[in-house]
LOGU-646214 format. One record per residue: residue in one letter; x, y, z of N, C-alpha, C in turn. Coordinates in steps of 0.02 Angstrom, whole numbers, padded with zeros to 5 digits, always signed. Last residue first. Example, Ala and Ser with C-alpha at 12.3 -4.5 7.8 and 13.67 -1.06 7.14 Angstrom:
! LOGU-646214
S+00642-00112+00354+00684-00053+00357+00645+00002+00394
A+00660-00284+00390+00615-00225+00390+00660-00165+00390
This chain:
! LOGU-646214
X-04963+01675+00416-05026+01628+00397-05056+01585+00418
X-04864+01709+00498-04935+01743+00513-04979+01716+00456
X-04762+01632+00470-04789+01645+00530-04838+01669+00542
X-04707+01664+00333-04746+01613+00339-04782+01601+00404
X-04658+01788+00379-04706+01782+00340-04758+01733+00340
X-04544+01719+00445-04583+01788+00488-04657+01785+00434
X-04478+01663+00344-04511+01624+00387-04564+01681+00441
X-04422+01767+00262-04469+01729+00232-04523+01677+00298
X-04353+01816+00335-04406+01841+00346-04449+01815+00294
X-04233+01740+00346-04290+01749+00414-04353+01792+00398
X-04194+01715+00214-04230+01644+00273-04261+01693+00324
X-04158+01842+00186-04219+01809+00174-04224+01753+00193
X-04040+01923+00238-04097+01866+00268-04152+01873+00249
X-03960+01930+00133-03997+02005+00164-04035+01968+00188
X-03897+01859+00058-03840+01862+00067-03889+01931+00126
X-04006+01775+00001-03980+01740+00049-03935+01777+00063
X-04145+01914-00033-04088+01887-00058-04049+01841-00014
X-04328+01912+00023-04239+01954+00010-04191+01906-00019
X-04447+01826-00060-04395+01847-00006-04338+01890-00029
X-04591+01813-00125-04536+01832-00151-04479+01842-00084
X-04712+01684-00126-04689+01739-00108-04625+01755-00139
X-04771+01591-00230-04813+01620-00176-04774+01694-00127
X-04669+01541-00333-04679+01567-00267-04738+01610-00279
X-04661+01533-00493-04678+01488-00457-04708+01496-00401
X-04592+01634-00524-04633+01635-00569-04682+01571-00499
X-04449+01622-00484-04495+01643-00433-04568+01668-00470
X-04431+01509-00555-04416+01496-00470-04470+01554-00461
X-04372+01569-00634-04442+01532-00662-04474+01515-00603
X-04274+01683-00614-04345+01704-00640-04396+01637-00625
X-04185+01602-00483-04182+01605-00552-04272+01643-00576
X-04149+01710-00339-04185+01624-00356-04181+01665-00436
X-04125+01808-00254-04089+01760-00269-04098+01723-00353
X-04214+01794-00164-04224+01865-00182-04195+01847-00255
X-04318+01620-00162-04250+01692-00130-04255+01738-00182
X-04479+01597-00135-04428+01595-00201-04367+01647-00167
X-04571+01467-00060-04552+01548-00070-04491+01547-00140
X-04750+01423-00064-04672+01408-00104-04668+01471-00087
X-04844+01337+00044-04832+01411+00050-04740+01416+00005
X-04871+01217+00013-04916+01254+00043-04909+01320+00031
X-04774+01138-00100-04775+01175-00052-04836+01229-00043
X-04766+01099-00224-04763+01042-00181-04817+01092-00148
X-04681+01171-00297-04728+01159-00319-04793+01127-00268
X-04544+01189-00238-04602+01232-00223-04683+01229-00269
X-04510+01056-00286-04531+01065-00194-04588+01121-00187
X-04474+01088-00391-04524+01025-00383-04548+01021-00303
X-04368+01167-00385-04429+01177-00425-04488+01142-00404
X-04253+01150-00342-04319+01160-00269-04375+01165-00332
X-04155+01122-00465-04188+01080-00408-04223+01099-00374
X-04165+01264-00509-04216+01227-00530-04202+01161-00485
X-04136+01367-00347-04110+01338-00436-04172+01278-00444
X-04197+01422-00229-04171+01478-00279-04171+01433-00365
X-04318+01391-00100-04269+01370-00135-04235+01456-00183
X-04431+01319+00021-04368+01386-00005-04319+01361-00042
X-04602+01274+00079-04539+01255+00043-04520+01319+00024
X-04688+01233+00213-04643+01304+00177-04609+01259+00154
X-04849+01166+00247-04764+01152+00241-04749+01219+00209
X-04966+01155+00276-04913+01203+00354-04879+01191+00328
X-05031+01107+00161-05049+01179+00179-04995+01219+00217
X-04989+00982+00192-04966+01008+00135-04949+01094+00163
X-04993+00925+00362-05048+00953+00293-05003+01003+00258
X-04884+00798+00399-04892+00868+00404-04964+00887+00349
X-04832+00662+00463-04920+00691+00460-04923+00769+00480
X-04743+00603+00421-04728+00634+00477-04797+00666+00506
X-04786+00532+00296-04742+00498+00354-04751+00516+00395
X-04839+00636+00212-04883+00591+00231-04838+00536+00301
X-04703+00730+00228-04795+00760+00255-04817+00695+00268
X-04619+00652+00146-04597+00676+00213-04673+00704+00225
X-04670+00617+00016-04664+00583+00057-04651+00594+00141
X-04676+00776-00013-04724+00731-00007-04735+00691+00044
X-04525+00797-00001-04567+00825+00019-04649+00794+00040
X-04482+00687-00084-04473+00675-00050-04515+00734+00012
X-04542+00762-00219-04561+00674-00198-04542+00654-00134
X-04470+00875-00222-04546+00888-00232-04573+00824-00174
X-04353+00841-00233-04365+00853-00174-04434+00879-00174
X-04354+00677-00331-04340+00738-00333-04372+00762-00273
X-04370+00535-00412-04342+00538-00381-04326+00641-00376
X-04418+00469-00548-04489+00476-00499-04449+00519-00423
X-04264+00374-00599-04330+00420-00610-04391+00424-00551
X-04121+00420-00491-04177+00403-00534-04243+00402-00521
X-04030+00571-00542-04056+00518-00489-04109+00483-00552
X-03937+00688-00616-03952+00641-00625-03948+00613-00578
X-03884+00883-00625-03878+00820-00570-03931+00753-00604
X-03763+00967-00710-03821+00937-00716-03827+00864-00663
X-03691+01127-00684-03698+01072-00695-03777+01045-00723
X-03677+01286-00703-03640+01217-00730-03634+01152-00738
X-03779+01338-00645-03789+01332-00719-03728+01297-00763
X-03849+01221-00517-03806+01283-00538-03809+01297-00628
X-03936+01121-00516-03928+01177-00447-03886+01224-00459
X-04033+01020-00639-03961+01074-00613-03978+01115-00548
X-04098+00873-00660-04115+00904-00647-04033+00963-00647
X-04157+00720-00723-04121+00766-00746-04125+00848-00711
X-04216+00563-00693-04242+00619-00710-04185+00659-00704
X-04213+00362-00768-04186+00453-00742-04234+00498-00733
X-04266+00279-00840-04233+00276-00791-04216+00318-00752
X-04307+00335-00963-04384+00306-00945-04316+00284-00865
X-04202+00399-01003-04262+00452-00987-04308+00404-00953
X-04093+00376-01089-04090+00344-01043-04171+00387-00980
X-04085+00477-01173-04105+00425-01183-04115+00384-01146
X-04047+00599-01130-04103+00615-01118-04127+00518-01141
X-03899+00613-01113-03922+00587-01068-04008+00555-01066
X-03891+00705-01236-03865+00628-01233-03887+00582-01183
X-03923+00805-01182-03960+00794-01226-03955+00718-01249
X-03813+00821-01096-03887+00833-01065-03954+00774-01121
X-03701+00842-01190-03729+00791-01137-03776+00760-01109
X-03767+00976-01243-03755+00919-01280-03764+00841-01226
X-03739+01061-01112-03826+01053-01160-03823+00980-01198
X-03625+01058-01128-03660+01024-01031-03760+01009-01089
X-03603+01134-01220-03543+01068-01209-03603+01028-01168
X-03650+01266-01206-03667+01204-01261-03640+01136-01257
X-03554+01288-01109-03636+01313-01089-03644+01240-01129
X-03435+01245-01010-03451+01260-01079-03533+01237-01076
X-03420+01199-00871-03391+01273-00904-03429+01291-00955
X-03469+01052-00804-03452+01099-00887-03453+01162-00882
X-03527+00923-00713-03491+00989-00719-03465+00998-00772
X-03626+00804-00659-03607+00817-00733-03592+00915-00714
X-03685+00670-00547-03669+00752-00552-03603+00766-00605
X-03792+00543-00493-03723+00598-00525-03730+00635-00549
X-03821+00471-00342-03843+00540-00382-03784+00539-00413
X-03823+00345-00280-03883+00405-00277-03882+00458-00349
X-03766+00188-00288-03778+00254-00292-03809+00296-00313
X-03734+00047-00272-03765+00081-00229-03751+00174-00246
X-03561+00003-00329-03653+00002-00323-03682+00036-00265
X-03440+00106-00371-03482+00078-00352-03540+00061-00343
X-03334+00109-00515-03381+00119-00505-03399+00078-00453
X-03213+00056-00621-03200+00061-00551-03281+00080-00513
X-03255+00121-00733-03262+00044-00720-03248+00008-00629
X-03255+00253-00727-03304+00229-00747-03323+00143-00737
X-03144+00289-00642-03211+00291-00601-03251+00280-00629
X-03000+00297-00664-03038+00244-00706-03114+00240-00644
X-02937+00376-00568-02947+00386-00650-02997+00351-00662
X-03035+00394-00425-02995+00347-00461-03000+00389-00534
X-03058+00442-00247-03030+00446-00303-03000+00415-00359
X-03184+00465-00138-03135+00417-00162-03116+00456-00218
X-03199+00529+00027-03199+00550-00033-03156+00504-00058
X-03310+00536+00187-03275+00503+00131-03265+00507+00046
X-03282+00690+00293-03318+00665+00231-03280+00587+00185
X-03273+00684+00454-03242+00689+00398-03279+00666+00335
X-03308+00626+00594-03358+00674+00539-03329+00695+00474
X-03199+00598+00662-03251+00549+00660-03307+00578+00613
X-03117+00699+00664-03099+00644+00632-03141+00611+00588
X-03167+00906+00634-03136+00817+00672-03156+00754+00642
X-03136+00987+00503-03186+00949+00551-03138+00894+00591
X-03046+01059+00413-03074+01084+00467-03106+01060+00517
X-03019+00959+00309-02974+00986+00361-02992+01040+00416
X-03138+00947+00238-03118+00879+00313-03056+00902+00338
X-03122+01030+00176-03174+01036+00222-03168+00997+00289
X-03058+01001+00059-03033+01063+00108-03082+01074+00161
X-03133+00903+00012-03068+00875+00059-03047+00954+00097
X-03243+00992-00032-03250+00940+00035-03189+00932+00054
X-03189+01044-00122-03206+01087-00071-03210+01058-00022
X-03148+00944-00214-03085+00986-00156-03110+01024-00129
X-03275+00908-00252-03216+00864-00225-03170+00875-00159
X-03308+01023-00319-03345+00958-00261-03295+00938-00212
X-03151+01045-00424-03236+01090-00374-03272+01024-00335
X-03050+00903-00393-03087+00966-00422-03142+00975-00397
X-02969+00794-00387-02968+00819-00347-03003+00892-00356
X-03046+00640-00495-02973+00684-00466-02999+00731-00418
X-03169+00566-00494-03078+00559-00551-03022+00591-00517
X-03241+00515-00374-03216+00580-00413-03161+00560-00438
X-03358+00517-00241-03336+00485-00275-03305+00522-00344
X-03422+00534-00057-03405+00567-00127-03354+00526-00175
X-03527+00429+00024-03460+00452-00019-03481+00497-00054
X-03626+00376+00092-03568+00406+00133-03530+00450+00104
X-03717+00331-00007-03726+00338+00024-03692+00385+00081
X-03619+00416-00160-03646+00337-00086-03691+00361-00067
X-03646+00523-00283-03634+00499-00221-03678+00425-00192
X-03490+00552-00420-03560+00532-00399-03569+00535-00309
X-03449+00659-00529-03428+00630-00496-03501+00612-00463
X-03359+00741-00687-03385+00699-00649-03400+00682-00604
X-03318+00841-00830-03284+00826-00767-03370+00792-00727
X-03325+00803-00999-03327+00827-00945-03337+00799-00883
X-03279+00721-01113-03238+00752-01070-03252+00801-01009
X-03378+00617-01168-03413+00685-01185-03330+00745-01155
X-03341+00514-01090-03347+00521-01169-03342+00592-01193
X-03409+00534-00976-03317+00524-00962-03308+00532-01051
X-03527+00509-00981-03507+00596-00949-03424+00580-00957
X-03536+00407-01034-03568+00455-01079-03542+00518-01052
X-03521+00315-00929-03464+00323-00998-03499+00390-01044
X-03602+00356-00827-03534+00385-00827-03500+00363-00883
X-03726+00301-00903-03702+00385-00868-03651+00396-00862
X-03684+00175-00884-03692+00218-00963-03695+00282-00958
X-03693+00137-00774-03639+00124-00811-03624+00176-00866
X-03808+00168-00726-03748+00218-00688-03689+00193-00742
X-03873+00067-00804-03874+00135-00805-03854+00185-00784
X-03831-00046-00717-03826-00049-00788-03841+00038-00805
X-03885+00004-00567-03824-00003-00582-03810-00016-00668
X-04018+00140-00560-04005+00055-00567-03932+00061-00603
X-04010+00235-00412-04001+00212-00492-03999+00144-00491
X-04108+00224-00279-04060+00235-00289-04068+00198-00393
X-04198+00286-00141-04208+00244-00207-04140+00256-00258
X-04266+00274+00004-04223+00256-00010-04230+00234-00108
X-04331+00323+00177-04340+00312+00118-04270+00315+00060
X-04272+00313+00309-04351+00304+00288-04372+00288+00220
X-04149+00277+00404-04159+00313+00332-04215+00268+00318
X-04081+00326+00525-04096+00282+00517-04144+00326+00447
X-03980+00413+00628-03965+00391+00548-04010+00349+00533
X-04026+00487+00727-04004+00398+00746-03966+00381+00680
X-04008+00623+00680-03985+00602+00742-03987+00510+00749
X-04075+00636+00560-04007+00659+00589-03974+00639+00647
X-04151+00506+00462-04159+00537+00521-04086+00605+00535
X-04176+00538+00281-04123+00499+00345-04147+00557+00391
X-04206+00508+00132-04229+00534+00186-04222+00493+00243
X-04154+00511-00053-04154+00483+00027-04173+00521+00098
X-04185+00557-00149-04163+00503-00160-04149+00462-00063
X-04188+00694-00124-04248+00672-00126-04248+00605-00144
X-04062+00753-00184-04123+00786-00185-04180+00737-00209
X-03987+00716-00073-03999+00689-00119-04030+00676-00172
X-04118+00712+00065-04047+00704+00048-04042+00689-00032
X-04186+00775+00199-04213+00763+00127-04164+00763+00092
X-04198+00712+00376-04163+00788+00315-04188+00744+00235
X-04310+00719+00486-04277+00705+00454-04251+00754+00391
X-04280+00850+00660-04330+00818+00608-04304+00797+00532
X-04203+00915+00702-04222+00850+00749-04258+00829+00703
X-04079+01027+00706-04112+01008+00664-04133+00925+00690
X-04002+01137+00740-04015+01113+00801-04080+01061+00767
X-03923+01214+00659-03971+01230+00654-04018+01203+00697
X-03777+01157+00692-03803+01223+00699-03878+01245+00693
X-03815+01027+00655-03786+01054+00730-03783+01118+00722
X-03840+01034+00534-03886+00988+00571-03858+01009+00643
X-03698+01079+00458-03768+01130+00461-03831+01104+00515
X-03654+00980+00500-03611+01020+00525-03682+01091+00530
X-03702+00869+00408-03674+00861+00479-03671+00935+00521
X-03689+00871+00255-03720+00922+00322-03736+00906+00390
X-03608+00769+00239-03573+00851+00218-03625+00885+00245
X-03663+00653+00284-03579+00662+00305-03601+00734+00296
X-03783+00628+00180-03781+00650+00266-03720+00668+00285
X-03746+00718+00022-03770+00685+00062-03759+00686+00142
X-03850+00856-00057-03806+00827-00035-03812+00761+00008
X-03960+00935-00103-03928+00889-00166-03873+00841-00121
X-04094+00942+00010-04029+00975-00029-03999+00908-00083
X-04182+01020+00130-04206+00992+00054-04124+00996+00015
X-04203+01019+00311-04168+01026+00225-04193+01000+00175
X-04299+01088+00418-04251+01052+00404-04218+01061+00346
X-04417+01149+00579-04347+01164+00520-04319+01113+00500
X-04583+01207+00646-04503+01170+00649-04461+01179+00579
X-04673+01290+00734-04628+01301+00668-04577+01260+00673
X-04709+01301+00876-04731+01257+00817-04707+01276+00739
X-04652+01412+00951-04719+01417+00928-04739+01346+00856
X-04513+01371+00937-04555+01389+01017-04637+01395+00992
X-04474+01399+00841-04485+01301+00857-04509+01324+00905
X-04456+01525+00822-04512+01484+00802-04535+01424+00807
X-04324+01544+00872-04384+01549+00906-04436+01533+00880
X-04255+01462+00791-04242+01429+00861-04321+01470+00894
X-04252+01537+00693-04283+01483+00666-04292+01431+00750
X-04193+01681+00711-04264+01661+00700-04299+01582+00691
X-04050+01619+00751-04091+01645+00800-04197+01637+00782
X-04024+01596+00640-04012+01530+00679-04047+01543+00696
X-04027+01691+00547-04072+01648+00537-04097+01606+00598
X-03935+01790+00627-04014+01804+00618-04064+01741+00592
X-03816+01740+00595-03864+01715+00667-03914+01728+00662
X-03804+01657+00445-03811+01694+00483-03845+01682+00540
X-03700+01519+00398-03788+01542+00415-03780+01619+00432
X-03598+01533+00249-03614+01523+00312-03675+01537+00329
X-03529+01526+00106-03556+01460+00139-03594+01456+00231
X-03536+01645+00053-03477+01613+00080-03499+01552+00125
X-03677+01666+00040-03618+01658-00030-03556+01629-00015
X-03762+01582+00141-03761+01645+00110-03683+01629+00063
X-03884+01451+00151-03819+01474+00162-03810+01539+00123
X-04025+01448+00112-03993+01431+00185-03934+01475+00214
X-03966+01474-00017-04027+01501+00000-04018+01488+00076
X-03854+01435-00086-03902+01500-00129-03979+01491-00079
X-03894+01275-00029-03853+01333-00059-03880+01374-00095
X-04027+01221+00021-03959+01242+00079-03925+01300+00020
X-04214+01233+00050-04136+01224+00013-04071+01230+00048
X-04296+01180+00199-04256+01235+00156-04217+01200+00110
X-04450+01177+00235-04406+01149+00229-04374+01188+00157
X-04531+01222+00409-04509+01251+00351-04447+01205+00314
X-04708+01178+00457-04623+01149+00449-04591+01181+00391
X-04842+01149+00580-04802+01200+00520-04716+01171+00528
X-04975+01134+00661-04908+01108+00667-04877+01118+00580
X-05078+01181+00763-05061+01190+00703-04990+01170+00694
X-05160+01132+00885-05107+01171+00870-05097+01161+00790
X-05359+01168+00925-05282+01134+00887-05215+01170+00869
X-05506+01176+01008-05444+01212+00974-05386+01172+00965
X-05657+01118+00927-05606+01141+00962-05533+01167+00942
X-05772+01088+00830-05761+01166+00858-05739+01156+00938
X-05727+01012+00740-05761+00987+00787-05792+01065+00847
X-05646+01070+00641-05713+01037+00645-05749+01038+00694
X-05548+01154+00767-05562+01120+00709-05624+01103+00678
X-05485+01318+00776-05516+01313+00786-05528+01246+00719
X-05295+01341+00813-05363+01361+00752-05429+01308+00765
X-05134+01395+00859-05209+01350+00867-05251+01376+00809
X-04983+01426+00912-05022+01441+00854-05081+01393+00851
């Protein structure tokens, strides 16, 4: 793919699609399809490269980084960290301030709803529920050395470690997760507040989101805004597809999501990764 520069010669154009993973990467039962694998392997043949934008951390997409054959850094944490995949070596880095992870989790353990944060490595969790036990039912599928670290304590408000990225506030109860939310909002000049589902609510800190790490990932890697694709569906990619040269929105994606996009794709469960990227190919 070339274009004629300033100078009136020819240049490759160097383009990067960076994806959400759930409700949009992944289809409902958590898997790729080959049609994606396949379209995204032939476009690295023409200067289209591929990576992630996700809420998670490095351990739990291990597994998507080898299928997707992914060489370029991942956006972790939505946007609290940006780690190589292959050496691990992590470019960027901002994590809560520990007096205010305090008050987050007495406020989410107050309130009775369910909890849990991440390490760098870890998953961290009162007990054995949604997050939690998807992962431990996860590390029974993987070999040893790739297993997810998952801790467990009642007392995970005082028990608490330093160094951490992100917590994550789960509620059933619509008004219950609003109230919290709303409790949370004091702690505002430290935080920003974001959801990937309509049960929860994810908390990093402030200035911290995959819009920021997007950014940061172009001026590092020296992409022009213009060649980046951002894809998402829930109000975390909000701030990416803002970002983004070319925002798509899944077929999927919440109304405001696709109030936002530049384009509209099929649904993650009818490949819209591939033909959102077939799109972005002929611009």
């Amino acid at each position: 793919m070339q274009y004629l520069n300033d100078k009136g010669m020819f240049e490759i154009k160097k383009k990067i699609v960076i994806s959400d993973m759930d409700g949009t990467l992944l289809r409902s039962d958590k898997t790729i399809s080959q049609k994606t694998i396949e379209t995204v392997n032939e476009f690295r043949k023409n200067n289209i490269d591929f990576t992630i934008a996700t809420g998670r951390i490095y351990p739990v997409v291990l597994e998507t980084v080898k299928t997707m054959n992914i060489k370029k850094p991942l956006i972790l944490c939505n946007g609290a960290l940006l780690q190589d995949p292959i050496t691990e070596e992590v470019y960027f880095s901002k994590l809560l301030e520990d007096d205010i992870v305090h008050k987050i989790l007495k406020t989410a353990d107050e309130s009775g709803c369910y909890f849990y944060y991440y390490t760098k490595d870890s998953i961290c969790a009162k007990d054995l529920k949604y997050t939690a036990k998807y992962y431990y039912e996860m590390n029974k599928t993987i070999k040893q050395e790739k297993k997810i670290n998952i801790y467990l304590s009642p007392n995970l408000v005082n028990e608490r470690k330093s160094n951490i990225y992100k917590v994550v506030v789960l509620e059933e109860n619509v008004e219950k997760l609003k109230q919290v939310k709303q409790e949370m909002k004091k702690y505002d000049a430290y935080i920003d507040i974001v959801s990937s589902y309509w049960n929860n609510i994810e908390i990093v800190a402030k200035g911290v989101s995959k819009g920021a790490g997007v950014k940061f990932f172009a001026e590092k890697f020296d992409y022009e805004i213009e060649n980046i694709m951002c894809i998402g569906d829930e109000e975390n990619d909000e701030s990416m597809l803002k970002v983004a040269g070319f925002p798509v929105a899944m077929g999927n994606a919440s109304e405001n999501m696709k109030k936002i996009a530049k384009y509209i794709t099929s649904s993650n469960d009818n490949e819209g990764m591939s033909e959102a990227i077939l799109k972005f190919a002929e611009l």
